[in-house]
C-alpha positions in Angstrom: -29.5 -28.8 27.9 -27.1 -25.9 26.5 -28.3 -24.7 22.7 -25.9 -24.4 19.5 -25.5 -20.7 20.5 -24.0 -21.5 24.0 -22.0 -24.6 22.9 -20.6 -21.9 20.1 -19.5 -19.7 22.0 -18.2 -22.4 25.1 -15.8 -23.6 22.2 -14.7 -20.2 21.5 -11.5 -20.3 23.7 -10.7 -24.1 22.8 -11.1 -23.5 19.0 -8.9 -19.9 19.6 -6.2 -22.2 21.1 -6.4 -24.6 18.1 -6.1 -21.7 16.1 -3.2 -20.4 17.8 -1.8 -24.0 18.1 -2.5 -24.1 13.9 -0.4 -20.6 13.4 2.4 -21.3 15.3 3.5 -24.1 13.3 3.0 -22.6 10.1 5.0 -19.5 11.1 8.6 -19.9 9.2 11.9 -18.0 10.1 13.7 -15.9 7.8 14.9 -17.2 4.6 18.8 -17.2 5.6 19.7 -18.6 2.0 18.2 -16.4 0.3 19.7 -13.7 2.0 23.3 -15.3 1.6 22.5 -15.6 -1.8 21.4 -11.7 -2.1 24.5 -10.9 0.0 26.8 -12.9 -2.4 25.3 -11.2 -5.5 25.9 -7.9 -3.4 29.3 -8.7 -3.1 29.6 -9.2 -6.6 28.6 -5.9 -7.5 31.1 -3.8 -5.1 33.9 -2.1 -6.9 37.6 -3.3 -6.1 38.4 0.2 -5.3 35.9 -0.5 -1.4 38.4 -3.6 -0.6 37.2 -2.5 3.0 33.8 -2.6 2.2 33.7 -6.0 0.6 35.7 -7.8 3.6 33.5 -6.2 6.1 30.6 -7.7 3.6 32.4 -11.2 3.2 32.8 -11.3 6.8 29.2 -10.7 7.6 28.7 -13.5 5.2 30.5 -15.3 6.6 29.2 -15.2 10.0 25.7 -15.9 9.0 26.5 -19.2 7.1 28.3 -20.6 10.4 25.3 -19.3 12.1 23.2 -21.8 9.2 25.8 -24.3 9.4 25.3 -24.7 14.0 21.1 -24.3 13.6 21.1 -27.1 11.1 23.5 -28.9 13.3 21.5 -28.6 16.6 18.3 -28.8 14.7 19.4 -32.0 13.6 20.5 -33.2 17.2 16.9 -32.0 18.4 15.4 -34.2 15.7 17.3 -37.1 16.8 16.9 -36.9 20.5 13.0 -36.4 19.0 12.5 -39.5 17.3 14.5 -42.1 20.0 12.2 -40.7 22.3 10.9 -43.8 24.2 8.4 -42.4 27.1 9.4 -42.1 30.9 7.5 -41.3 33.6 6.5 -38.0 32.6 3.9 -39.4 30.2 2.2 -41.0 33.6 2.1 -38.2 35.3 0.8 -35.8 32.2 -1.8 -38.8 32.4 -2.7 -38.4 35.7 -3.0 -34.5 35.7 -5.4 -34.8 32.7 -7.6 -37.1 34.4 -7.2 -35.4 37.8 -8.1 -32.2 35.8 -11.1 -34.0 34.0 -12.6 -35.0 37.5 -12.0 -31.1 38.9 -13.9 -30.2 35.7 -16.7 -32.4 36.3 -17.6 -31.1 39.7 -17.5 -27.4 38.1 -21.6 -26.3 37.6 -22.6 -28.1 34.3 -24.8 -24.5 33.3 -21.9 -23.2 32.2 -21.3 -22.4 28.5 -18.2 -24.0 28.0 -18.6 -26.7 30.3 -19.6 -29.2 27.5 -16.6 -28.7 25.1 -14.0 -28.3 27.5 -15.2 -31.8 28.9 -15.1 -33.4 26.0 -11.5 -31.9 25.2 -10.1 -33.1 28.6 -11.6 -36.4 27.5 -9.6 -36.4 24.3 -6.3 -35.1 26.1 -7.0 -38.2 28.2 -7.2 -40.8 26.0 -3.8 -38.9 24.3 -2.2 -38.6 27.3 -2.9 -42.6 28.2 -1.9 -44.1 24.6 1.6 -42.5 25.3 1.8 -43.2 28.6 0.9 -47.1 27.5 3.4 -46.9 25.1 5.9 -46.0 27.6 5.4 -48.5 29.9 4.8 -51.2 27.4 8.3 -50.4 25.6 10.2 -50.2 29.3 8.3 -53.8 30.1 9.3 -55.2 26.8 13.0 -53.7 27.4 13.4 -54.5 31.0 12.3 -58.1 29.7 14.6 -58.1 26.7 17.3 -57.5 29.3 16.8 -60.4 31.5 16.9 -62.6 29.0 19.9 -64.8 28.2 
């Protein structure tokens, strides 16, 4: 029977990948607004006498609020396809790889020190893994039978 110390450290690369998993999504892009608005006020501030300066500046502005304009646009279009997202076979067969993976991992030695969590995280990526691949098939059964009927 492993000890604190062992299951501790065994959770060490799982909890580092929740960790990473936790960063990722809180890291944010640059704030392209702001730095219209800065470029604006810039603009402002530049004599008449540079009109070459201020239309290579207005151009640059420009450029970077179509640039806003198409990410918002395709971000948008990525939300959408997102959200109508119905399940397909691919759920099934993330399903069937965890559980295949969960039996490999049960036939690896059981001494080892990260034996224990990594179970019991293939466990929880199963029962994941099968709720949306239940979904799936229950929303294709219920559509399939919405579209026989008269």
């Amino acid at each position: 029977m492993p000890g604190f110390a062992e299951i501790a450290l065994g959770a060490a690369p799982v909890a580092g990948g929740a960790l990473l998993g936790l960063a990722a999504g809180n890291l944010r892009g640059p704030d392209f607004r702001g730095m219209i608005a800065k470029d604006m006020d810039l603009l402002e501030r530049i004599p008449d006498d540079q009109p070459e300066l201020k239309a290579r500046l207005a151009a640059s502005i420009n450029a970077r609020i179509d640039d806003l304009i198409t990410t918002t646009e395709r971000t948008r279009e990525l939300r959408r396809a997102a959200m109508s997202y119905q399940g397909n076979w691919r759920d099934i067969v993330v399903f069937v790889c965890a559980v295949l993976f969960t039996v490999v991992w049960w036939n690896v030695p059981h001494d080892r020190s990260n034996w224990l969590v990594m179970f019991v995280v293939l466990i929880l990526l199963c029962v994941v893994a099968g709720v949306y691949a239940a979904r799936g098939v229950l929303r294709s059964v219920r559509g399939s039978r919405d579209a026989d009927s008269p």
